[in-house]
C-alpha positions as CSV (number, residue, x, y, z in Angstrom):
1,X,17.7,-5.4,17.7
2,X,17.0,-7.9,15.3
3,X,20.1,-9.7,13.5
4,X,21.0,-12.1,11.0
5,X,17.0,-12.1,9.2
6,X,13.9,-9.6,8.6
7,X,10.8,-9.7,11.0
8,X,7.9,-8.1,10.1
9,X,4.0,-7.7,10.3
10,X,1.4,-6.8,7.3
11,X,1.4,-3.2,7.7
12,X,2.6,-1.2,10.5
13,X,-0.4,0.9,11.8
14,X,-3.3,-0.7,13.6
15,X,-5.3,1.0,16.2
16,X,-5.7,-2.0,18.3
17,X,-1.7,-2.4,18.5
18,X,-2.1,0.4,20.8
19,X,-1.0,-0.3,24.5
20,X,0.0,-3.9,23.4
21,X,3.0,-3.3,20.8
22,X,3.2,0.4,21.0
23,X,3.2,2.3,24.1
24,X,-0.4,4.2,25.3
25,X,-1.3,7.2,23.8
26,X,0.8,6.6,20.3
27,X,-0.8,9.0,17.8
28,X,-1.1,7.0,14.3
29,X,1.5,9.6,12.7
30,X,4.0,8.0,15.0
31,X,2.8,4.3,14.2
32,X,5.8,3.7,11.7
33,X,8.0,5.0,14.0
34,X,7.2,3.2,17.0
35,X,6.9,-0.3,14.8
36,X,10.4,0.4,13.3
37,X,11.6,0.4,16.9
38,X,10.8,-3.2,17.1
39,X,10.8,-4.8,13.4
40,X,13.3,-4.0,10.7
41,X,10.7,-4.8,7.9
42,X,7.2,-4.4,6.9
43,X,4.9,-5.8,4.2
44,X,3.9,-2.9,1.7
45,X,0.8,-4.2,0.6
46,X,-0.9,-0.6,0.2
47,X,1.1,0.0,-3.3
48,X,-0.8,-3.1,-4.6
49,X,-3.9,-0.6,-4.5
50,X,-2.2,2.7,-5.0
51,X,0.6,4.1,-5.3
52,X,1.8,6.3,-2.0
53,X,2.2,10.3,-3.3
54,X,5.9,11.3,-3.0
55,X,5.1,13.0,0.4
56,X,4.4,10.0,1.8
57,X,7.3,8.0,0.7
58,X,9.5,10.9,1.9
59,X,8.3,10.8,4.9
60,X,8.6,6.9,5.3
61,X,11.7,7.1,5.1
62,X,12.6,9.5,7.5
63,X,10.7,7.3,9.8
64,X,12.7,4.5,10.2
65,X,16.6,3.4,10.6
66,X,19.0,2.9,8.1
67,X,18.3,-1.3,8.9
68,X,14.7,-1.2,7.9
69,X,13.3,-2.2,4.6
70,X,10.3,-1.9,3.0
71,X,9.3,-5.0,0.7
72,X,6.8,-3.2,-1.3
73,X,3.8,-5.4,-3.7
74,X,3.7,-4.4,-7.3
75,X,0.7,-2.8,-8.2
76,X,-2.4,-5.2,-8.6
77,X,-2.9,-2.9,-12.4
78,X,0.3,-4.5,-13.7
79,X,-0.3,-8.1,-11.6
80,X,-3.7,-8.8,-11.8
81,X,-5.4,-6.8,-14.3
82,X,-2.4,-7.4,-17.3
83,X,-1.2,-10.6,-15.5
84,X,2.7,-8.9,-16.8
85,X,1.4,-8.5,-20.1
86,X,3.5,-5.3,-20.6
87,X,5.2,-3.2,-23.5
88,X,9.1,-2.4,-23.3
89,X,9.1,0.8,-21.1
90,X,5.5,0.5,-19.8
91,X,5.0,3.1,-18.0
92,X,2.8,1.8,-14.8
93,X,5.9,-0.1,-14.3
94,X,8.4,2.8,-14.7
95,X,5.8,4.9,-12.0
96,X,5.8,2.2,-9.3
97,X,9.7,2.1,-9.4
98,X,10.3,6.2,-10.0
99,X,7.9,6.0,-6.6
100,X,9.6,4.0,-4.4
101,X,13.3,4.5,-5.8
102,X,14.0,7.3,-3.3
103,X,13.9,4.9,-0.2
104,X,16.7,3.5,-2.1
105,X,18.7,1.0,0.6
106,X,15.9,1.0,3.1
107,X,13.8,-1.0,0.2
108,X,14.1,-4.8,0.7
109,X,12.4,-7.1,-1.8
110,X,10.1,-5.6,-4.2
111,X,7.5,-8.5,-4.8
112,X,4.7,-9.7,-7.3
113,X,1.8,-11.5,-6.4
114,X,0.5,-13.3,-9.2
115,X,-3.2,-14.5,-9.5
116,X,-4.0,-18.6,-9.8
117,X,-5.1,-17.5,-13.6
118,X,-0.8,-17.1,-14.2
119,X,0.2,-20.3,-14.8
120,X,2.9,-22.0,-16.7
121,X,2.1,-20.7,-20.1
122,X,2.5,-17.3,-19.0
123,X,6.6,-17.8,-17.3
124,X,7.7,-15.8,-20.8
125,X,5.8,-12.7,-19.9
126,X,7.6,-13.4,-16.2
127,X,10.9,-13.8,-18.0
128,X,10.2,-10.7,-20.2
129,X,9.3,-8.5,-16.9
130,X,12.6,-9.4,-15.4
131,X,14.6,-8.1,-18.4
132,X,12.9,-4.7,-18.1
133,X,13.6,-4.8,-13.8
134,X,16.5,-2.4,-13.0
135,X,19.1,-4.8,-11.1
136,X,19.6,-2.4,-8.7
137,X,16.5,-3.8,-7.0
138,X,15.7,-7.5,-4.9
139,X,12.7,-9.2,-6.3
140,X,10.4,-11.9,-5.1
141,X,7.3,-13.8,-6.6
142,X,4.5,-15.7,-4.9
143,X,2.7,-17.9,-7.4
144,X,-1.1,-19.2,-6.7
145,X,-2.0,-21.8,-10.2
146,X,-1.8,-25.1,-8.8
147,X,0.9,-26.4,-11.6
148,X,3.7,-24.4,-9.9
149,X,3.3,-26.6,-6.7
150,X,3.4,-30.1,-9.1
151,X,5.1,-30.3,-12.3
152,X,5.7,-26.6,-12.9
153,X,7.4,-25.8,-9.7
154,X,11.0,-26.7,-11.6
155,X,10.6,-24.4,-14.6
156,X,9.4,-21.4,-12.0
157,X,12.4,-22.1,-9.9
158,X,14.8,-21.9,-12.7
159,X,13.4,-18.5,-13.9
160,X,13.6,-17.0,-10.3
161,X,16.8,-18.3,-10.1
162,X,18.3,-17.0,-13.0
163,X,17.2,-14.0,-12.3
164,X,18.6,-13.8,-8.6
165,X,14.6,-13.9,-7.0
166,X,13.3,-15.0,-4.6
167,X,10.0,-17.3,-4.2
168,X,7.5,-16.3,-1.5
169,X,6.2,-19.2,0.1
170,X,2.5,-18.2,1.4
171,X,1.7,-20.7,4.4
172,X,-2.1,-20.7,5.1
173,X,-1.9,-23.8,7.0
174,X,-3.0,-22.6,10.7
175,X,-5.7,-20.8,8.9
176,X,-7.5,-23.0,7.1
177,X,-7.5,-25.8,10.3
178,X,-9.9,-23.1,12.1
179,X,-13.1,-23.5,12.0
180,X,-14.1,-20.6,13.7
181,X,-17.4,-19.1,12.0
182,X,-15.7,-14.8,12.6
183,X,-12.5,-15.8,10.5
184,X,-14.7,-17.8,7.9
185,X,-14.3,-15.0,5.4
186,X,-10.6,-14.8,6.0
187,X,-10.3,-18.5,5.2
188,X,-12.3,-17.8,1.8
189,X,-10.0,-15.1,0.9
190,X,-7.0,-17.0,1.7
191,X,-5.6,-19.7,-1.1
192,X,-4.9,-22.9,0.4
193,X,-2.2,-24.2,-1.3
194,X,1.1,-26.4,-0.5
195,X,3.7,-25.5,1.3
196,X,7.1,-26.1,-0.3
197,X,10.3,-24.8,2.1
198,X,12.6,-23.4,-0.6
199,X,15.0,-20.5,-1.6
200,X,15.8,-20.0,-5.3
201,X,18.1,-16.4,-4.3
202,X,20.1,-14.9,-1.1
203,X,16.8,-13.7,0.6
204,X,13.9,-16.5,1.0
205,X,10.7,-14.8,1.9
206,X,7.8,-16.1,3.6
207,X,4.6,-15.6,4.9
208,X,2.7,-17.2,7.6
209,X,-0.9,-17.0,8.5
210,X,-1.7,-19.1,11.7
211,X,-4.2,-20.4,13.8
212,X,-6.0,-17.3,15.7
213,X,-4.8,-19.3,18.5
214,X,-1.2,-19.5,17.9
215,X,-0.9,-22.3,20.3
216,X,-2.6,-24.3,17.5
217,X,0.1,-23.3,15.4
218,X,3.0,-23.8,17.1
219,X,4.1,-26.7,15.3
220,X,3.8,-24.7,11.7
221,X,5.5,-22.3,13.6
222,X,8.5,-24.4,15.1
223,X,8.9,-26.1,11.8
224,X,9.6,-22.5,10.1
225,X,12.1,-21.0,12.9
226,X,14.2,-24.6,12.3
227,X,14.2,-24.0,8.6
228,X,14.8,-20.1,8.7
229,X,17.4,-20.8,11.2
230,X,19.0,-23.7,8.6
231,X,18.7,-20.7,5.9
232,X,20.7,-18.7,7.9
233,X,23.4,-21.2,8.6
234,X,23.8,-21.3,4.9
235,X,24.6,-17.6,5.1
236,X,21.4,-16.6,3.5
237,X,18.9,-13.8,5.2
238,X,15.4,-14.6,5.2
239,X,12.3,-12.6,5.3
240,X,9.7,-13.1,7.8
241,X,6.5,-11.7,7.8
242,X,4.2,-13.1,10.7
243,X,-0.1,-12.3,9.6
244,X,-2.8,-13.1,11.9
245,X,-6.5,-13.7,10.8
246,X,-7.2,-10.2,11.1
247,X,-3.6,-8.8,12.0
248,X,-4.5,-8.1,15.4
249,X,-2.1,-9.9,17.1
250,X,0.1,-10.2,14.1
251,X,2.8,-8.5,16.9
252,X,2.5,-11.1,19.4
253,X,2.5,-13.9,17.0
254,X,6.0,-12.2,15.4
255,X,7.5,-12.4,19.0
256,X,6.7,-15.7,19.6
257,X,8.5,-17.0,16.8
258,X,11.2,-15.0,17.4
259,X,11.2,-16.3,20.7
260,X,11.0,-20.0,18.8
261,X,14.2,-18.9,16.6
262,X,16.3,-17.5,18.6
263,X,16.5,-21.1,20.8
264,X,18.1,-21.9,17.7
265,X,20.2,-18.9,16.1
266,X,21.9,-15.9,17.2
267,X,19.4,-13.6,16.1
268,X,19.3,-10.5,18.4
269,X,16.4,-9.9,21.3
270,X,13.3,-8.0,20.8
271,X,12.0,-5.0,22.8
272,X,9.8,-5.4,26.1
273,X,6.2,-5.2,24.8
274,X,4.5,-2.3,27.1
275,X,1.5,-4.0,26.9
276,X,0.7,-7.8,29.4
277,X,1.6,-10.9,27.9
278,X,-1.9,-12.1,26.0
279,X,-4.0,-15.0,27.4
280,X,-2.9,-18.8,26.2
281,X,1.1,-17.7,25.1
282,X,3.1,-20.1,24.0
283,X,5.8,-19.3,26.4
């Protein structure tokens, strides 16, 4: 079991995990299940197209352990299409959280992904957002203007902060050293920004997307499991969520750097994979 930190993949139901991170023969209802066996958290980035039916969130969470949480994205309606430009009470807000609310302690960090057009003169409607937020939630931002990696990286910091959130640090780095012509339109859809190791709250939260051959990345990769160990020698507890250009081997990735942090923390030991080791591991 995993300890001390969050480890998790973008989404928890691919086909082609089949035989490689969940045993043969896995039915896709069981998918959550069998994931939640090995990772104690999982990217929600389906809510930032729709929003799940109560159903469905009921029967999440009867799907996993009482350890897992689900780090849900805002909707992209309230993001992206009103960039936070929201009344008192708005009630696309007050849906999202009535929708996830009964998952109650198995939700982890509720988080916004802002578009590059969000920039510094729109941290009020950020700071306005945050007063409406019941507390009884975790919350983290990822930002993509430019300004918020150079001179408006302070004044974001200070607004996360005071509001007990947590940046999300996107790191496209292994990505966008590819130049492999099938993940060409992966590297256009993925912002290629700077990379700035911080935590503004309890639970920094990052998200890594490699090199499609991970051994290009292990250096990106090394450099994280030092830092998230260092985070959690400071008694803070990290969120890790490990991508790959198309997810694929988002799983193997994951255990590698486990692998990479537990050389340097007491962090628990993963599962057996029932599927073979892949070609060119690191270890």
């Amino acid at each position: 079991m995993i300890q001390r930190y969050y480890l998790g993949c973008p989404g928890w139901g691919l086909k082609s995990w089949v035989g490689r991170l969940f045993p043969p023969g896995t039915r896709s209802t069981e998918f959550l299940e069998r994931y939640a066996d090995v990772f104690n958290t999982v990217e929600g980035n389906t809510t930032f197209y729709a929003l799940p039916t109560p159903e469905m969130i009921e029967r999440w969470g009867a799907q996993v352990p009482d350890h897992f949480r689900f780090c849900f994205k805002f909707p992209r309606t309230i993001t992206h299409d009103r960039m936070l430009d929201l009344p008192h009470g708005d009630a696309e807000l007050a849906e999202f959280l009535a929708r996830v609310t009964p998952l109650e302690h198995k939700l982890g960090q509720l988080f916004l992904q802002l578009p590059p057009a969000f920039g510094p003169a729109h941290l009020d409607r950020l700071r306005a957002l945050f007063a409406q937020l019941p507390r009884a939630f975790h919350y983290a931002v990822e930002v993509r203007h430019e300004a918020f990696f150079d001179f408006a990286r302070a004044a974001l910091d200070d607004v996360l902060a005071a509001h007990d959130a947590d940046v999300v640090i996107l790191d496209t780095r292994g990505i966008h050293a590819s130049l492999s012509l099938e993940h060409a339109e992966t590297r256009a859809r993925k912002p290629n920004l700077p990379v700035i190791p911080r935590a503004t709250a309890a639970h920094p939260f990052i998200r890594c997307v490699p090199h499609e051959t991970f051994a290009e990345s292990r250096a990106l990769a090394e450099g994280w499991a030092a830092q998230v160990a260092a985070w959690i020698a400071a008694g803070k507890t990290p969120y890790f969520f490990m991508h790959a250009p198309d997810d694929t081997f988002a799983p193997e990735n994951a255990y590698d750097f486990h692998a990479m942090l537990r050389a340097r923390a007491d962090v628990g030991e993963l599962p057996s994979r029932p599927g073979a080791p892949r070609q060119q591991s690191l270890f």
